[in-house]
Biopython code that builds the backbone (N, CA, C, O; Angstrom):
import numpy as np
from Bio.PDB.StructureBuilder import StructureBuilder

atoms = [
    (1, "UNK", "N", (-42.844, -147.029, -17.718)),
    (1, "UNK", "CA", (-41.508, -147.398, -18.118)),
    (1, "UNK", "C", (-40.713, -146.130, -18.402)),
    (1, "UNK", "O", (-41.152, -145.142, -18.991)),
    (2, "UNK", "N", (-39.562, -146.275, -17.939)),
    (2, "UNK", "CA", (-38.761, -145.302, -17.884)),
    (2, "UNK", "C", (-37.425, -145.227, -19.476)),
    (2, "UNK", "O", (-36.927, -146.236, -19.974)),
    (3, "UNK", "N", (-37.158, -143.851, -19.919)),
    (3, "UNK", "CA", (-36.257, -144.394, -20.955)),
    (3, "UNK", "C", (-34.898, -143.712, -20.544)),
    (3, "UNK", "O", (-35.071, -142.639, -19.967)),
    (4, "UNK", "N", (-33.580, -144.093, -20.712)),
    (4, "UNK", "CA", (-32.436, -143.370, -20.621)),
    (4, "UNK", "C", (-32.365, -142.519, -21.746)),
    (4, "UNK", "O", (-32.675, -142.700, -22.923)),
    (5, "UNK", "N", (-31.832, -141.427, -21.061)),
    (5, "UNK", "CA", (-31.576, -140.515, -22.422)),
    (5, "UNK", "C", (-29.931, -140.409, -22.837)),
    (5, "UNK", "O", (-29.008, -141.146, -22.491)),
    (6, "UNK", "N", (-29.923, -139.416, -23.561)),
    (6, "UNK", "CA", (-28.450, -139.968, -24.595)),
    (6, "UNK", "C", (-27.358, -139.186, -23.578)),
    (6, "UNK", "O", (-26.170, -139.254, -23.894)),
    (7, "UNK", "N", (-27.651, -138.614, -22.642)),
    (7, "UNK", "CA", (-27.032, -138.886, -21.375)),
    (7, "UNK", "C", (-26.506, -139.717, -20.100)),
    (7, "UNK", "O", (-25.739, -139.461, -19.172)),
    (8, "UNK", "N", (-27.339, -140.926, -20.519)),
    (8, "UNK", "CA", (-27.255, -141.943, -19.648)),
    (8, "UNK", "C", (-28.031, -141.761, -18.369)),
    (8, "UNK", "O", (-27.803, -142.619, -17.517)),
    (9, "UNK", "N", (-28.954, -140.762, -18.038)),
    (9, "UNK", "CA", (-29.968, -140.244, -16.811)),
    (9, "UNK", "C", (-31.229, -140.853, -17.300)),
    (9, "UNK", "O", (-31.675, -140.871, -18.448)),
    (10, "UNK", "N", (-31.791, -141.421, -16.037)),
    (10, "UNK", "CA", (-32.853, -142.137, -16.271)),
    (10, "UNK", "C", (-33.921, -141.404, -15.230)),
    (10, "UNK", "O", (-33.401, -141.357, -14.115)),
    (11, "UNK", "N", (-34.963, -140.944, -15.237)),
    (11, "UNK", "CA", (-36.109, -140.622, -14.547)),
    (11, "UNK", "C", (-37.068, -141.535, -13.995)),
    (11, "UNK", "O", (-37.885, -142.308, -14.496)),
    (12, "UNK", "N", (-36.663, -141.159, -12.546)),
    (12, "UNK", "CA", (-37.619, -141.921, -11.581)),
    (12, "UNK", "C", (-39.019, -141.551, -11.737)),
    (12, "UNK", "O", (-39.377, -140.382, -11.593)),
    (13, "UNK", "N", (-40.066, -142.765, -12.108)),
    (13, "UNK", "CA", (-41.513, -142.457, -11.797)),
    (13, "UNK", "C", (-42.197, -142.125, -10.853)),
    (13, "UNK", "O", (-42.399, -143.078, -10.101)),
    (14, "UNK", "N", (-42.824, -140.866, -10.421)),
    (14, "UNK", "CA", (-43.539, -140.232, -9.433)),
    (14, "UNK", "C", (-44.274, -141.219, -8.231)),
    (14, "UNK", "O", (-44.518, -141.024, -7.041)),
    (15, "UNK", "N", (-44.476, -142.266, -9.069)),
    (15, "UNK", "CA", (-45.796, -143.327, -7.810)),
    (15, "UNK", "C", (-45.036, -144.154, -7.422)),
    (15, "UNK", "O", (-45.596, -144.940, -6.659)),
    (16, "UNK", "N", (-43.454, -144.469, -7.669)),
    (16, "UNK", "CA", (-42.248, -145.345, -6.772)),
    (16, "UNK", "C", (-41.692, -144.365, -5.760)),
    (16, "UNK", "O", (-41.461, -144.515, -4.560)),
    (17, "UNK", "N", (-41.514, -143.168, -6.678)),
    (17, "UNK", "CA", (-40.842, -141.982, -5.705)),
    (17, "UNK", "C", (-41.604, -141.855, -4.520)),
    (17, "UNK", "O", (-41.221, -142.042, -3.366)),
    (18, "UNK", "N", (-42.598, -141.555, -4.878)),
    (18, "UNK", "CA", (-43.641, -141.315, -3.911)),
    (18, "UNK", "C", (-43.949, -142.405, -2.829)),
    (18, "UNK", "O", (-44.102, -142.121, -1.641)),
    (19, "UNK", "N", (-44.023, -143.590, -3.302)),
    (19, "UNK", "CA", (-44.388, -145.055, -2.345)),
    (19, "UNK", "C", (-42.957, -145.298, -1.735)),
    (19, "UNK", "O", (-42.973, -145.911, -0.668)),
    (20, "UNK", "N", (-41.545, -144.878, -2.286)),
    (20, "UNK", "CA", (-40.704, -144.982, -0.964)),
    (20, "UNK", "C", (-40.309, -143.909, -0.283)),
    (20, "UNK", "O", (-39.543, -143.945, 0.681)),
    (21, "UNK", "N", (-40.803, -142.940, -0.747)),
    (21, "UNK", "CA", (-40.795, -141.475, -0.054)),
    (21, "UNK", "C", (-39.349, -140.680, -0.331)),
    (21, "UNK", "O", (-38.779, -139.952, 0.481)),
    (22, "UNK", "N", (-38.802, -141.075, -1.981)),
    (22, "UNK", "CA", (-37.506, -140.887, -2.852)),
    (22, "UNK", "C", (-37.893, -138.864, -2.828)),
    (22, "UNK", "O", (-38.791, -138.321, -3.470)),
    (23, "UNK", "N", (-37.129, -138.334, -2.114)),
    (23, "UNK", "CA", (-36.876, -136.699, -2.952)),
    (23, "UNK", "C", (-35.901, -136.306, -3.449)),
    (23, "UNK", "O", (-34.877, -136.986, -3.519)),
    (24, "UNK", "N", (-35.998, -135.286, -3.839)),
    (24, "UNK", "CA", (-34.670, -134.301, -4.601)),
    (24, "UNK", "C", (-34.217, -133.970, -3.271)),
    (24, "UNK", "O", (-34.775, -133.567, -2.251)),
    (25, "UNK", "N", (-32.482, -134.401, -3.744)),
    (25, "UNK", "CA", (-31.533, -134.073, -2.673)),
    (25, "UNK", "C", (-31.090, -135.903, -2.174)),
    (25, "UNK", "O", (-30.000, -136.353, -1.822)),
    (26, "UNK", "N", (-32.482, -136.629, -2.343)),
    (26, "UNK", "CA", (-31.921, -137.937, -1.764)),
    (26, "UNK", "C", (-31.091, -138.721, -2.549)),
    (26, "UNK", "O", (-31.561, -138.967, -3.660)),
    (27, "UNK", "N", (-29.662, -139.332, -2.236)),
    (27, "UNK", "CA", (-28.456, -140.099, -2.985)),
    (27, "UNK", "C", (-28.902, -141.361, -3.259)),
    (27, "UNK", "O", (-29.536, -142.114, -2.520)),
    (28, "UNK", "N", (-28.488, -141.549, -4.487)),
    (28, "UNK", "CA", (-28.915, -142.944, -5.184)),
    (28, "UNK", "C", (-27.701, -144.210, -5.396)),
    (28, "UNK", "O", (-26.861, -144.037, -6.280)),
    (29, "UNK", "N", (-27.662, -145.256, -4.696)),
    (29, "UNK", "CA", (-27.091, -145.862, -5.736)),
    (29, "UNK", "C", (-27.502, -147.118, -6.232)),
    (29, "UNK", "O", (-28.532, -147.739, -5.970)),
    (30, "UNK", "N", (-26.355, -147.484, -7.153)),
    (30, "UNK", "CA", (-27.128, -148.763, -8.604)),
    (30, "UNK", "C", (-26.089, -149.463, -8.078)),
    (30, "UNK", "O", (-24.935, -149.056, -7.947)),
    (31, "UNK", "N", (-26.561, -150.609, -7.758)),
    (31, "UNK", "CA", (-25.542, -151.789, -7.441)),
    (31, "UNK", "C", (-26.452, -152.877, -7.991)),
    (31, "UNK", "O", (-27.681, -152.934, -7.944)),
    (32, "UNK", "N", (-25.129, -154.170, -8.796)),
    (32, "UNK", "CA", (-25.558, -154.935, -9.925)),
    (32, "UNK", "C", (-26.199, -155.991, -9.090)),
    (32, "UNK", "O", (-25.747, -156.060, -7.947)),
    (33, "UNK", "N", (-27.340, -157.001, -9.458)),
    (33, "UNK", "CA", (-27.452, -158.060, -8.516)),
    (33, "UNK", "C", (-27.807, -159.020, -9.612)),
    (33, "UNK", "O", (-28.926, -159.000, -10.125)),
    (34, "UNK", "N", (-26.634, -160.072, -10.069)),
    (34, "UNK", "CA", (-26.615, -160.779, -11.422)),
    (34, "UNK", "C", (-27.560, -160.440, -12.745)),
    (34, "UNK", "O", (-26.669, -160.260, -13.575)),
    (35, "UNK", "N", (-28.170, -160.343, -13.096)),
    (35, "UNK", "CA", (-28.797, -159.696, -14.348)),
    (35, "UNK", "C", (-29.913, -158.496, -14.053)),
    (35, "UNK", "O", (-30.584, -157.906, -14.900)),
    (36, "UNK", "N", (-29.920, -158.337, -12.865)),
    (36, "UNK", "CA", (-31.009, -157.456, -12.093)),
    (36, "UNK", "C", (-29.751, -155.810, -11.573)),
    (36, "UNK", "O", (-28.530, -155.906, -11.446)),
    (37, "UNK", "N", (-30.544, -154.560, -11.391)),
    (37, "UNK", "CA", (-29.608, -153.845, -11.536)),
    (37, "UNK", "C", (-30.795, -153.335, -9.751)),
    (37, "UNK", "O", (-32.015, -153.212, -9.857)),
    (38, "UNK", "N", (-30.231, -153.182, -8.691)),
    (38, "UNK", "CA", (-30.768, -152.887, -7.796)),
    (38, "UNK", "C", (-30.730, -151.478, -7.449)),
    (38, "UNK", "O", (-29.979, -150.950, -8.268)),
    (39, "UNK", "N", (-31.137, -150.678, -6.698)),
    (39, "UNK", "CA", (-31.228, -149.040, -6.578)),
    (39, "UNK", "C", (-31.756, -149.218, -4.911)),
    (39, "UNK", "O", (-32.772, -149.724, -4.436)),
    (40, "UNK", "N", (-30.498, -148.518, -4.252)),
    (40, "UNK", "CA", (-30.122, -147.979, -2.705)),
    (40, "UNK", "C", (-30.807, -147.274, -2.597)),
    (40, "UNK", "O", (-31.635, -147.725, -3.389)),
    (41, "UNK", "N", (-31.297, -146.283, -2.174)),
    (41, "UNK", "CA", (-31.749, -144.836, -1.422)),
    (41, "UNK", "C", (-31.444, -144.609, -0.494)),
    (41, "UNK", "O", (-32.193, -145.036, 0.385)),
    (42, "UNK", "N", (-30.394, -143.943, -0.094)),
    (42, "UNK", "CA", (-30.171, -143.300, 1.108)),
    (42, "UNK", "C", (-30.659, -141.452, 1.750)),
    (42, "UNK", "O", (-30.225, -140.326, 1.505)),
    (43, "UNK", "N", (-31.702, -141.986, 2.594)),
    (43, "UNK", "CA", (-32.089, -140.388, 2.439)),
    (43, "UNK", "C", (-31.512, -139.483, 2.837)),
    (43, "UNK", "O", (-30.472, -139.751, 3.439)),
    (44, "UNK", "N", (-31.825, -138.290, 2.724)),
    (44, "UNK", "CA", (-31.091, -136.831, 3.416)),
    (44, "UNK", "C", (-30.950, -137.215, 5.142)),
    (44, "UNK", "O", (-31.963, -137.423, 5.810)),
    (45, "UNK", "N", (-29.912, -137.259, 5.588)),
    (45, "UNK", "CA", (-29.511, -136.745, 7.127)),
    (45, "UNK", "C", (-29.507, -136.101, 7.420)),
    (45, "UNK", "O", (-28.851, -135.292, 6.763)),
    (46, "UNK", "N", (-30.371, -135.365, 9.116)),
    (46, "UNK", "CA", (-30.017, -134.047, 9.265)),
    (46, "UNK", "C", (-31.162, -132.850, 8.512)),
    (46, "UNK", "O", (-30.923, -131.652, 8.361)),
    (47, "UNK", "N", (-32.330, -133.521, 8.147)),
    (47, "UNK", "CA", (-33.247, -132.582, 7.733)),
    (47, "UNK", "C", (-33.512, -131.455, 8.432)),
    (47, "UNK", "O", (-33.993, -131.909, 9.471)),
    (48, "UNK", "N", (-33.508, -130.042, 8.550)),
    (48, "UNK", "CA", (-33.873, -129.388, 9.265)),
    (48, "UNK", "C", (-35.434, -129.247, 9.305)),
    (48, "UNK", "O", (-35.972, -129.657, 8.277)),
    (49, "UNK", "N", (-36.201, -128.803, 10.178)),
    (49, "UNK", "CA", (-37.552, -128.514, 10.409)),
    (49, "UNK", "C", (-37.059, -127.261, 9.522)),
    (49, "UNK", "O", (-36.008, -126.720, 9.178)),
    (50, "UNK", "N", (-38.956, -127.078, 9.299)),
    (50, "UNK", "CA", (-39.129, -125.442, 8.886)),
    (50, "UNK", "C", (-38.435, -123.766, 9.562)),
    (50, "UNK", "O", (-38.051, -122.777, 8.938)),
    (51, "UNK", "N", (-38.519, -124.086, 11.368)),
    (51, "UNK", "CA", (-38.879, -123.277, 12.342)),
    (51, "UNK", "C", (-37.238, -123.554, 12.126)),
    (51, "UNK", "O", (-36.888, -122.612, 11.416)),
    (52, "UNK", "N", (-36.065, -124.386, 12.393)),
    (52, "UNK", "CA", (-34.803, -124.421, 12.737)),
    (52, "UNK", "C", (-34.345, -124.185, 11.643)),
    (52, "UNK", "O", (-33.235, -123.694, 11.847)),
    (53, "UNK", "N", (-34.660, -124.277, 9.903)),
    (53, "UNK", "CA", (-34.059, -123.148, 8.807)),
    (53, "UNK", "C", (-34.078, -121.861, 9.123)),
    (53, "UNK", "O", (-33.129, -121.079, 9.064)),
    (54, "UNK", "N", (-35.557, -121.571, 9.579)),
    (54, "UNK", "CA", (-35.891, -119.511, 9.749)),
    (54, "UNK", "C", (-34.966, -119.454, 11.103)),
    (54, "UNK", "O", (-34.282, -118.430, 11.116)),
    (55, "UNK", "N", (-34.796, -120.207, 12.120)),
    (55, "UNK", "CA", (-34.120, -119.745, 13.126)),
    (55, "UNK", "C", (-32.533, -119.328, 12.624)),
    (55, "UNK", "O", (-31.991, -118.255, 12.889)),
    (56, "UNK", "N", (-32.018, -120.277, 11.952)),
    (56, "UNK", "CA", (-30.323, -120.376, 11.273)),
    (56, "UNK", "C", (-30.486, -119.002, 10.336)),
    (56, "UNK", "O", (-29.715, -118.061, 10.524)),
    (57, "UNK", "N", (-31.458, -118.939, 9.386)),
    (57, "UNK", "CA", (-31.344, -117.776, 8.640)),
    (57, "UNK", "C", (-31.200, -116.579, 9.286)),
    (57, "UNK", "O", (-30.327, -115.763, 8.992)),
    (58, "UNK", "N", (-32.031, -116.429, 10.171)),
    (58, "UNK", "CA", (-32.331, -115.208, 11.447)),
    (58, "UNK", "C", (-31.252, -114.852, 12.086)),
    (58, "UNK", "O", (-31.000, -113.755, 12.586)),
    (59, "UNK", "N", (-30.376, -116.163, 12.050)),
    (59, "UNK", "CA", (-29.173, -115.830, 13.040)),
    (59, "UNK", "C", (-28.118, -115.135, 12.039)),
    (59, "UNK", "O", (-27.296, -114.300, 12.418)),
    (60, "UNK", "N", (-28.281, -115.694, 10.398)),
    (60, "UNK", "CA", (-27.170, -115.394, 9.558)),
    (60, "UNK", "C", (-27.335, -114.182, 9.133)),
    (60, "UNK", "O", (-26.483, -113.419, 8.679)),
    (61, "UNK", "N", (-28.671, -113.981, 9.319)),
    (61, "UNK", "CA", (-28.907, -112.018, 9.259)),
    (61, "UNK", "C", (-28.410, -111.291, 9.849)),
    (61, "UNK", "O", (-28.112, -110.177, 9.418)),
    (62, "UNK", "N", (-28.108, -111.805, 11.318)),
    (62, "UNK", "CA", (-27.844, -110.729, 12.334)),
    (62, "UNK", "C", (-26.838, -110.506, 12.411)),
    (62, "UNK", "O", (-26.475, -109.450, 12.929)),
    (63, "UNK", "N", (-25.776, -111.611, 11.819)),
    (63, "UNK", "CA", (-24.628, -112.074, 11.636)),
    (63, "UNK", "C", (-23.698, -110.819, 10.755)),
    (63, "UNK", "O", (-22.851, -110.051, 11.211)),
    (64, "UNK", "N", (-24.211, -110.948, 9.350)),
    (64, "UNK", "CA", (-24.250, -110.182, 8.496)),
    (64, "UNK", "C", (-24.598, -108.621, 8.743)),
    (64, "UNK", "O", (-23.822, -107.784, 8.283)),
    (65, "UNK", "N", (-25.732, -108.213, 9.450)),
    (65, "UNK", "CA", (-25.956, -106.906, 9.898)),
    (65, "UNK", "C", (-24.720, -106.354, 10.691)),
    (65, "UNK", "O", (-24.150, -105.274, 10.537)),
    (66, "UNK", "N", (-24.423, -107.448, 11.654)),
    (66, "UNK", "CA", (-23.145, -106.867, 12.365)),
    (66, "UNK", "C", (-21.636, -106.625, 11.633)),
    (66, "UNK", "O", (-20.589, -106.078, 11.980)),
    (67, "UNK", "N", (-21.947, -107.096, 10.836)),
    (67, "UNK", "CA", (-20.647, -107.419, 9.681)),
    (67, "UNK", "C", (-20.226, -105.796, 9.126)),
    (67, "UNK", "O", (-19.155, -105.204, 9.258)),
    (68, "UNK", "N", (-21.736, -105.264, 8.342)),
    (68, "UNK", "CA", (-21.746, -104.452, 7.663)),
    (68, "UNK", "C", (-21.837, -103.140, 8.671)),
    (68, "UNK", "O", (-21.589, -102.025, 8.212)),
    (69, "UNK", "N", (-22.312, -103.365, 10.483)),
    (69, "UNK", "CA", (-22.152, -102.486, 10.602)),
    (69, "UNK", "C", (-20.805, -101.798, 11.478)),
    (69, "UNK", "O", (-20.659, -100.727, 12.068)),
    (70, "UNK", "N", (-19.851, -103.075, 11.221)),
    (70, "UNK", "CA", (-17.765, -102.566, 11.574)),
    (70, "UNK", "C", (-17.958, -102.245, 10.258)),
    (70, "UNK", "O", (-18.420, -101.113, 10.403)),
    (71, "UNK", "N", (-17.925, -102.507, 8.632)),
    (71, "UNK", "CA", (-17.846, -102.391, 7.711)),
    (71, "UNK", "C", (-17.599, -100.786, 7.112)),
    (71, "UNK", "O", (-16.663, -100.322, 6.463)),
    (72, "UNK", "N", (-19.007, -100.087, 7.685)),
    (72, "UNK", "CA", (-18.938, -98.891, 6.981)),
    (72, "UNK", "C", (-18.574, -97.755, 7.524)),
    (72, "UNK", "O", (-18.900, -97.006, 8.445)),
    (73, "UNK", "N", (-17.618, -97.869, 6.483)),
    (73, "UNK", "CA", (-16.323, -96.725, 6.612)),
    (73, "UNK", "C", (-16.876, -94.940, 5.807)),
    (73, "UNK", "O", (-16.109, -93.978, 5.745)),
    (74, "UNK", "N", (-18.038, -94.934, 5.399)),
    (74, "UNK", "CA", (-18.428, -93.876, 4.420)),
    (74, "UNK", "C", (-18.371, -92.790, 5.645)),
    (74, "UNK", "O", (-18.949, -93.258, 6.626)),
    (75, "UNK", "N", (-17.899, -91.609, 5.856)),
    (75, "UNK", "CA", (-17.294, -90.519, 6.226)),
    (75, "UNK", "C", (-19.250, -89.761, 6.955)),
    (75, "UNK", "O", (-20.344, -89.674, 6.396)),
    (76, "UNK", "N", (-18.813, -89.427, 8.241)),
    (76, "UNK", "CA", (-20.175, -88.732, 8.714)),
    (76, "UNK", "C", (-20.338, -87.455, 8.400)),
    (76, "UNK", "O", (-19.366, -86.841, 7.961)),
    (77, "UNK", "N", (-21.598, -86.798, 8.560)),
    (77, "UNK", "CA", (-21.782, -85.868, 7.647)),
    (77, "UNK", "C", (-20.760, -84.504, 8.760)),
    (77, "UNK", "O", (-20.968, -84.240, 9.944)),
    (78, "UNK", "N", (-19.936, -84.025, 8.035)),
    (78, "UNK", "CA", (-19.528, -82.427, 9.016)),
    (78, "UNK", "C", (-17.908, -83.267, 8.962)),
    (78, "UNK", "O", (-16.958, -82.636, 9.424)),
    (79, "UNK", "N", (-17.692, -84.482, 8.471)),
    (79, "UNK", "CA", (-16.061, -85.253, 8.902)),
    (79, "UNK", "C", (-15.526, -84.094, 7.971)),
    (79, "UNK", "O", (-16.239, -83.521, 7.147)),
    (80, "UNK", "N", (-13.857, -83.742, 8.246)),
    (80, "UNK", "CA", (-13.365, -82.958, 7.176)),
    (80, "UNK", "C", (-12.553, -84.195, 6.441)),
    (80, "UNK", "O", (-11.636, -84.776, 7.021)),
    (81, "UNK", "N", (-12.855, -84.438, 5.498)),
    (81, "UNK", "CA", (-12.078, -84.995, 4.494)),
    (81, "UNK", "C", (-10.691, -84.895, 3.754)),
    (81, "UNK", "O", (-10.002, -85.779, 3.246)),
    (82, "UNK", "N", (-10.508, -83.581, 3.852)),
    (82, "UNK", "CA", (-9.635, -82.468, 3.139)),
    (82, "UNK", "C", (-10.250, -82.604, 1.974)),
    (82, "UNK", "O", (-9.722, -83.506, 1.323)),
    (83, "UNK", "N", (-11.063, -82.142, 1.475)),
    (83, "UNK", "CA", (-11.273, -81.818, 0.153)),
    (83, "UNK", "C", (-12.808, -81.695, -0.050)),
    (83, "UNK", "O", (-13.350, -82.750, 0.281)),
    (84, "UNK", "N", (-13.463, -80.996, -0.375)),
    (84, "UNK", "CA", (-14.673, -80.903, -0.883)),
    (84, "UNK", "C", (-15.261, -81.237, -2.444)),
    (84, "UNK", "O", (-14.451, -81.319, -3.367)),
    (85, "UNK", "N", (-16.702, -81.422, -2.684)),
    (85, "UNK", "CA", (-17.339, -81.849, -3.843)),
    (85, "UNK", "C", (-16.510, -80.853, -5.045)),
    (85, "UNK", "O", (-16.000, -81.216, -6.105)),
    (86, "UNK", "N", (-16.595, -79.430, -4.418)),
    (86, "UNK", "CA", (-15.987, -78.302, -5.561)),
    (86, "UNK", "C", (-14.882, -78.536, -6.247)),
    (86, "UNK", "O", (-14.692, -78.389, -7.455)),
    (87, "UNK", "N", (-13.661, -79.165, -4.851)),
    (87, "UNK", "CA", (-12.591, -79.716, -5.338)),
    (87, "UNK", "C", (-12.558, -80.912, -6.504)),
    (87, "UNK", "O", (-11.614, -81.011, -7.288)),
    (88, "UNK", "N", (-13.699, -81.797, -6.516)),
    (88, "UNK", "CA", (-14.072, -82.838, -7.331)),
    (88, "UNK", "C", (-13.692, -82.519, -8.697)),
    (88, "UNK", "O", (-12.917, -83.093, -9.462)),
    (89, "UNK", "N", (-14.701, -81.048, -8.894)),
    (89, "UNK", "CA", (-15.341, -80.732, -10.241)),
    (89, "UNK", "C", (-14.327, -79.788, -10.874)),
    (89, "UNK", "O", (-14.273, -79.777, -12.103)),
    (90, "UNK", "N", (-13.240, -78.726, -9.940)),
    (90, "UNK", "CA", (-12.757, -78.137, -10.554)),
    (90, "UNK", "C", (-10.752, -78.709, -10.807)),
    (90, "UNK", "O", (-9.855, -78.175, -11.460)),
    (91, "UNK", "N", (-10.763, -79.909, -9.985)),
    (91, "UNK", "CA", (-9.357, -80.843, -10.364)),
    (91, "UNK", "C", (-8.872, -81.120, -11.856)),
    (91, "UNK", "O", (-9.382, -81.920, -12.640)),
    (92, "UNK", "N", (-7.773, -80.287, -12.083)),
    (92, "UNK", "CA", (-7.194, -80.974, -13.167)),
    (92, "UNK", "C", (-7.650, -79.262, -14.443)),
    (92, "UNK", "O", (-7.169, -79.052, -15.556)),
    (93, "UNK", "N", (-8.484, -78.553, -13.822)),
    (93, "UNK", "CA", (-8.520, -77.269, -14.128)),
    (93, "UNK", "C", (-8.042, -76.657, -14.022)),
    (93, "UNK", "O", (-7.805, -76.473, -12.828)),
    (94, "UNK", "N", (-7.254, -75.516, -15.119)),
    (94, "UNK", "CA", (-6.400, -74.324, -14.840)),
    (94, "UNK", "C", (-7.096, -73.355, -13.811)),
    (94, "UNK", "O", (-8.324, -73.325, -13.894)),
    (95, "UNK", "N", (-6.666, -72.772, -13.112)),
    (95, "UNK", "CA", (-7.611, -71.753, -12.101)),
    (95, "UNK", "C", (-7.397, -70.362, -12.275)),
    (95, "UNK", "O", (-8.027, -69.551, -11.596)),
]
sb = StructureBuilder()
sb.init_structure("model")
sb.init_model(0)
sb.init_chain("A")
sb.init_seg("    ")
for serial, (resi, resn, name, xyz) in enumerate(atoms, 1):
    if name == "N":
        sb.init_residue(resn, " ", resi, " ")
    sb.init_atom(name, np.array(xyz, "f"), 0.0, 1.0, " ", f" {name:<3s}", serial, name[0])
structure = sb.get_structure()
C-alpha cells in the first residue's frame, strides 16, 4: 500500500511497475471511474536504442569540434599583435 505525501505524490510499487513495464520518463494519467480512480500509462515514444544515442552523441561531438574549431581566434605564435607581454607589465608606468 502506497501513502500520499503532504505533497500530494504518491509512489508507484516496484512489482506493478515492473508487471506493466511503468519507467521513469513514462506519462501518467488519473482519470476518475465513479468511486474508482483509474491510472493511463502512456509510454515513452521514440525510444532510442543504445547504438543510435552513441551514434547522435558522436555526431554532436563532431558538431561541436567544428564549432570550436571557426571559434578560435587566440593569435599564432610569431602573429604581431602590436604589443608585447613587456608592454603588459610595464603600462601605466612612468618610464
Amino acid at each position: 500500500m502506497s501513502k500520499v505525501t503532504s505533497k500530494l505524490q504518491v509512489t508507484l510499487p516496484k512489482a506493478i511497475a515492473d508487471r506493466f513495464g511503468i519507467r521513469p520518463g513514462d506519462e501518467i494519467e488519473w482519470e476518475t471511474s465513479g468511486e474508482a480512480i483509474r491510472i493511463l500509462v502512456s509510454s515513452r515514444t521514440g525510444v532510442l536504442s543504445r547504438e543510435a544515442r552513441l551514434r547522435l552523441f558522436d555526431q554532436g561531438t563532431q558538431r561541436q569540434l567544428e564549432r570550436q574549431a571557426k571559434q578560435d581566434t587566440s593569435p599564432s605564435p610569431g602573429v604581431d599583435r602590436g604589443w608585447t607581454r613587456e608592454d603588459l607589465y610595464n603600462r601605466g608606468r612612468p618610464r
